[in-house]
C-alpha positions in Angstrom: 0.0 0.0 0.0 1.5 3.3 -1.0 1.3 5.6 2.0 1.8 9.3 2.5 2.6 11.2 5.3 0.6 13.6 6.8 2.0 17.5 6.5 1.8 20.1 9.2 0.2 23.2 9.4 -3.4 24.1 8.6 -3.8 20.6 6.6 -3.9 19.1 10.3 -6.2 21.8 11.7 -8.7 21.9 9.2 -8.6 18.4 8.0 -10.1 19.8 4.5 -6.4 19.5 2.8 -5.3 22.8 1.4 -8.3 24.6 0.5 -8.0 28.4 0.3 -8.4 30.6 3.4 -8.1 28.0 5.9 -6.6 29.2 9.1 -5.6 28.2 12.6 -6.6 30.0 15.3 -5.4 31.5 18.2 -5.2 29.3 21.4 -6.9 31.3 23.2 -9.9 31.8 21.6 -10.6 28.3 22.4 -13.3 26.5 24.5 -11.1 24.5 26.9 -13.1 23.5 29.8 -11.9 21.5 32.8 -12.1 17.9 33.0 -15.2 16.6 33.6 -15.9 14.9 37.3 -16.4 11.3 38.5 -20.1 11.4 37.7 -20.1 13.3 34.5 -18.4 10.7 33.1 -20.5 8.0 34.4 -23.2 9.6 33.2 -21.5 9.6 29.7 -20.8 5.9 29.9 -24.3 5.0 31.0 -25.6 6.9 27.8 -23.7 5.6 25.5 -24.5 1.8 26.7 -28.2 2.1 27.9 -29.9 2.7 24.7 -27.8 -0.4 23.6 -28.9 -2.7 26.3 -32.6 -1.3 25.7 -32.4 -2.5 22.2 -30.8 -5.7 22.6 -33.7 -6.1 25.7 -36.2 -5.8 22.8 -35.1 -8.2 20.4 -34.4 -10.9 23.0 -38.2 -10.1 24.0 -39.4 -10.2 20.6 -37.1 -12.8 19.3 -39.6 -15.5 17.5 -42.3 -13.0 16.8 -40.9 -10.0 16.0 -37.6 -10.3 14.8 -35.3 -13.5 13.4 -32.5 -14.3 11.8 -33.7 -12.6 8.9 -34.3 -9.3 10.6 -31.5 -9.6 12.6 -29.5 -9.9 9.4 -30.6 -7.4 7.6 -30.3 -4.7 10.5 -26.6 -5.8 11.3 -25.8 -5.9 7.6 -27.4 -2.3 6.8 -25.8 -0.6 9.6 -22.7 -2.0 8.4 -22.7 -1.2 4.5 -24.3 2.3 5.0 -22.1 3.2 8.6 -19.0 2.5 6.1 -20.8 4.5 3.4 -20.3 7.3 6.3 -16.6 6.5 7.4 -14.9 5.7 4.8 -16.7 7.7 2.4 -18.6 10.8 3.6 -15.6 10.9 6.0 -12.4 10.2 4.7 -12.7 9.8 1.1 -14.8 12.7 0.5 -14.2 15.0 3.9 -10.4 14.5 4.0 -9.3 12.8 1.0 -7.4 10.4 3.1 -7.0 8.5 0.3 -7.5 7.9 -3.7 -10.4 6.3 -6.0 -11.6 5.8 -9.1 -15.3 6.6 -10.3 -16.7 3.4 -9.4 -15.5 3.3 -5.8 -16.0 6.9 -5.9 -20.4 5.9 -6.5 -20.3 3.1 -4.2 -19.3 5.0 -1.3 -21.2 8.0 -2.1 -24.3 6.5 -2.6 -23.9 4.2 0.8 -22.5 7.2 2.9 -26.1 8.5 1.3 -27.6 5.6 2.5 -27.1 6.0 6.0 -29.7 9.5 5.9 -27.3 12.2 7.0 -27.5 14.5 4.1 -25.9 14.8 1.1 -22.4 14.4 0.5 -22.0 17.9 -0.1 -24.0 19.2 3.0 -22.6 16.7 5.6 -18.7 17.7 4.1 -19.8 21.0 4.4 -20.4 20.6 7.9 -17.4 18.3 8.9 -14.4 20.8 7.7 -15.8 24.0 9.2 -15.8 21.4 12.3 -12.7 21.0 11.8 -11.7 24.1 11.3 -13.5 25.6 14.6 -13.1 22.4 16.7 -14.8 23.5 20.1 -14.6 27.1 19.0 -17.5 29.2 18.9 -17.9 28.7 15.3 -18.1 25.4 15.7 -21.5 23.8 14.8 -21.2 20.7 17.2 -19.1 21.3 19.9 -20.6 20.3 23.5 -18.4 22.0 25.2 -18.9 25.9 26.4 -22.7 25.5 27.2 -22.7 26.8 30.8 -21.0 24.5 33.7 -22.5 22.3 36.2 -24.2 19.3 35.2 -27.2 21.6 33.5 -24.3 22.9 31.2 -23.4 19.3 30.5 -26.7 18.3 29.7 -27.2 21.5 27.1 -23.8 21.0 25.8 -24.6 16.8 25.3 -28.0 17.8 23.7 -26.6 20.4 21.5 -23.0 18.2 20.5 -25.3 15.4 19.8 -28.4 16.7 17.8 -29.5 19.6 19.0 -27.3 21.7 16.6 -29.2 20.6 13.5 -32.2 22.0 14.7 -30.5 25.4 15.2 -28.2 25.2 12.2 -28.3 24.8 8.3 -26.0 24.3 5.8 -26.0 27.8 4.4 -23.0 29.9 3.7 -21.1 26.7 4.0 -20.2 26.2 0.3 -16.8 27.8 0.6 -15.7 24.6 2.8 -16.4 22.2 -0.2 -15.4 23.6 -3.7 -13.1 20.8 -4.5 -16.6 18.4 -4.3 -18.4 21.1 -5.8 -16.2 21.1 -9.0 -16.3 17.3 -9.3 -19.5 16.9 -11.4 -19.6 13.1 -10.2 -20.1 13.7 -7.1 -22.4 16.8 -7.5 -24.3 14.4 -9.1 -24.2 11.8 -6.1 -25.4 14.8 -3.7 -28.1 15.9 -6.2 -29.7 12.0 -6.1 -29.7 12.2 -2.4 -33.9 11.8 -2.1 -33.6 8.6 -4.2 -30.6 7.1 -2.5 -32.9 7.6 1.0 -35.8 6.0 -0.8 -32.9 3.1 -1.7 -31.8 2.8 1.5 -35.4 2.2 3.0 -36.8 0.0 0.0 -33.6 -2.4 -0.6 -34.1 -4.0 3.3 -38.0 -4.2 2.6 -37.7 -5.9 -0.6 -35.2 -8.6 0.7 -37.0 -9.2 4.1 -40.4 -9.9 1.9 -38.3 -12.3 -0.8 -36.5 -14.0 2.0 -39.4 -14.7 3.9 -41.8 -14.9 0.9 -44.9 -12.8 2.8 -45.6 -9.4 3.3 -44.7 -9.6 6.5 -41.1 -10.3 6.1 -41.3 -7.1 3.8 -42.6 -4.8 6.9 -40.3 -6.0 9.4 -37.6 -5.9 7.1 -38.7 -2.2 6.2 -38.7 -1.9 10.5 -35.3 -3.5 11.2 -33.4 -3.2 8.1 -34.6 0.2 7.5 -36.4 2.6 10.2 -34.4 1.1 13.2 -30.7 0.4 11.6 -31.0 4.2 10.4 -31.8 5.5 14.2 -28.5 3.4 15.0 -26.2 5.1 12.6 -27.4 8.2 13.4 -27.2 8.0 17.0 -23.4 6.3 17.1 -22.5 9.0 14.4 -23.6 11.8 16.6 -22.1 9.9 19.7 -18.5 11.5 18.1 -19.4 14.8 17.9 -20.7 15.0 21.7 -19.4 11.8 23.9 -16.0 11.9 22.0 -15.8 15.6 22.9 -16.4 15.1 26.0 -14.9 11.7 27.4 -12.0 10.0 26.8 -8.2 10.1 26.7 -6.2 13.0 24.7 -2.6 11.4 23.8 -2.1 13.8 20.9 -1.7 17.8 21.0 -5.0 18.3 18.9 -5.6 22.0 19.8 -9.3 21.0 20.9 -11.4 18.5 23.4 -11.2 15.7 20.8 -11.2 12.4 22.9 -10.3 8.9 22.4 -13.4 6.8 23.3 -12.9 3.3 23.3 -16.7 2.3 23.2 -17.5 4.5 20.4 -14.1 3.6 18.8 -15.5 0.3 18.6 -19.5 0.9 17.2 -18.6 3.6 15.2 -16.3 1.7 13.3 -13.3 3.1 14.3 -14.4 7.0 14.1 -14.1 7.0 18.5 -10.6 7.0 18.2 -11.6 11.1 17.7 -8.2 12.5 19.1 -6.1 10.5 17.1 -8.2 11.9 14.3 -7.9 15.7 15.3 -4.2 15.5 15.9 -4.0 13.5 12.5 -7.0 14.8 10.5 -5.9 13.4 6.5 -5.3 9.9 7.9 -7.2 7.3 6.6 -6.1 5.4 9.8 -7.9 6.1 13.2 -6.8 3.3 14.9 -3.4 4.3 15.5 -2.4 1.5 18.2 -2.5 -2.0 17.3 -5.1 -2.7 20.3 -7.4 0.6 18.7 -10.2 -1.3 16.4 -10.8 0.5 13.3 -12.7 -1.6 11.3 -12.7 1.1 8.6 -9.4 1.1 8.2 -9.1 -2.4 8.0 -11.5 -2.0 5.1 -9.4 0.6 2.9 -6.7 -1.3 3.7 -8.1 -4.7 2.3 -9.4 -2.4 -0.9 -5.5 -1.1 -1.3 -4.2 -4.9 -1.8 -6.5 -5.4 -4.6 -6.1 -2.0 -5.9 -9.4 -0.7 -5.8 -8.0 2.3 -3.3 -4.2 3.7 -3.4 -2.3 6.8 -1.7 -3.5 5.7 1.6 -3.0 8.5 4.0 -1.6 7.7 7.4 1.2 9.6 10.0 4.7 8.1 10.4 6.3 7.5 13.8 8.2 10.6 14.0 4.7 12.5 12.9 2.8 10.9 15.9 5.9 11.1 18.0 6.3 14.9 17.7 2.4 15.4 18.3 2.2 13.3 21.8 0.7 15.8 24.4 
């Protein structure tokens, strides 16, 4: 696998790659709060892993009636094809051009990342590098951190890091953070289709629960599990990075920001948790930076380079990650 290493400067900051008018910021103009007590992080853990226990609850409860081997299939397989459409493509293909593809990749992975319901390419980029940029800034459109203190502040700051931002924000005025995507009519067309691709992405797990099983039932609970429920799963464990990996974790690496490693979410967010190695080291197409840190997206590219369907892999060399410990 051919690899290149990762340059310093406002590459690393922005993660966008050397788009114009990118610029670091001053260090203190940042949002560096203190670290969070005992029972914040708790609090953190026990959100994260509830909902999970909840929903494995259910289908143990339901197993036989309400969901099977079928349904569990297609909900495990969905949130896997379309949570890679989101890491590997949306995010480091697209967002960071972490590494290289031809036009047939280039489709696949936009029209998965699509599939997961997040927006189009365009709009969720958009969003990503001025993230990047303003990482637990005031400009930044996620950050949970700077909401008040207290446990009330960590609650508004949780809500807003999580989801509460895309109620309050859009995607306007944004367009300056993408015009490499914008000038690639491929993937202006990918963006453009995103309505159909959502319409995919609920009918493909319908029609293969109601040919698998034969009945029309099979077609509603793979509409259920496959579709409705596997998307509230992504979305959640996508929006768990931007407010539990900003919140707590481990920092190893000088990322100028509250970025975190979080194991848990390292792990169900397929290797996105690992958010601090990600900061410090934003062009990588490697998260995972220890041998012992699962990224099962990484993994993927990697297995993609050996048969040549991906090349100029991005990731830091030991000097690089060296120089950035904190």
């Amino acid at each position: 696998m051919t690899q290149a290493t990762i340059r310093s400067g406002a590459g690393d900051r922005s993660g966008a790659g050397d788009m114009p008018g990118e610029h670091l910021e001053r260090a203190e103009d940042m949002i560096n709060p203190a670290p969070l007590p005992l029972g914040h992080r708790v609090a953190n853990i026990l959100v994260i892993t509830l909902p999970f226990v909840a929903l494995a609850g259910a289908i143990s409860h339901a197993w036989g009636w309400g969901i099977g081997w079928t349904e569990l299939g297609l909900l495990i397989g969905m949130y896997l094809v379309t949570g890679f459409g989101v890491t590997i493509g949306y995010h480091r293909l697209f967002t960071h051009r972490a590494f290289k593809t031809g036009k047939v990749m280039t489709t696949v992975f936009g029209v998965l990342g699509s599939m997961s319901v997040e927006g189009s390419i365009l709009h969720w980029c958009a969003f990503h590098r001025c993230h990047h940029q303003h990482s637990d800034q005031v400009e930044d459109p996620h950050s949970p951190n700077g909401h008040g203190s207290g446990l009330w502040g960590l609650l508004k700051g949780f809500w807003h890091g999580h989801m509460g931002w895309m109620i309050a924000r859009s995607a306007r005025g944004l367009d300056h953070y993408v015009p490499d995507l914008r000038a690639d009519p491929l993937v202006r067309w990918l963006s453009r289709l995103f309505p159909v691709w959502v319409l995919v992405s609920l009918g493909l797990p319908t029609v293969l629960g109601g040919l698998i099983t034969m009945s029309w039932v099979g077609a509603l609970l793979g509409f259920v599990w496959g579709g409705l429920i596997r998307v509230a799963l992504v979305h959640h464990i996508t929006w768990s990075v931007n407010s539990i990996c900003h919140l707590w974790g481990t920092r190893p690496y000088d990322s100028h920001d509250e970025s975190r490693n979080n194991p848990i979410v390292g792990v169900l967010a397929l290797g996105e948790g690992w958010h601090n190695n990600h900061h410090a080291f934003p062009a990588s197409a490697r998260h995972g930076l220890r041998w012992w840190q699962l990224d099962l997206s990484y993994i993927t590219i990697w297995c993609l380079s050996k048969v040549g369907l991906v090349w100029d892999v991005r990731v830091p060399s030991a000097e690089r990650m060296a120089a950035k410990r904190a």
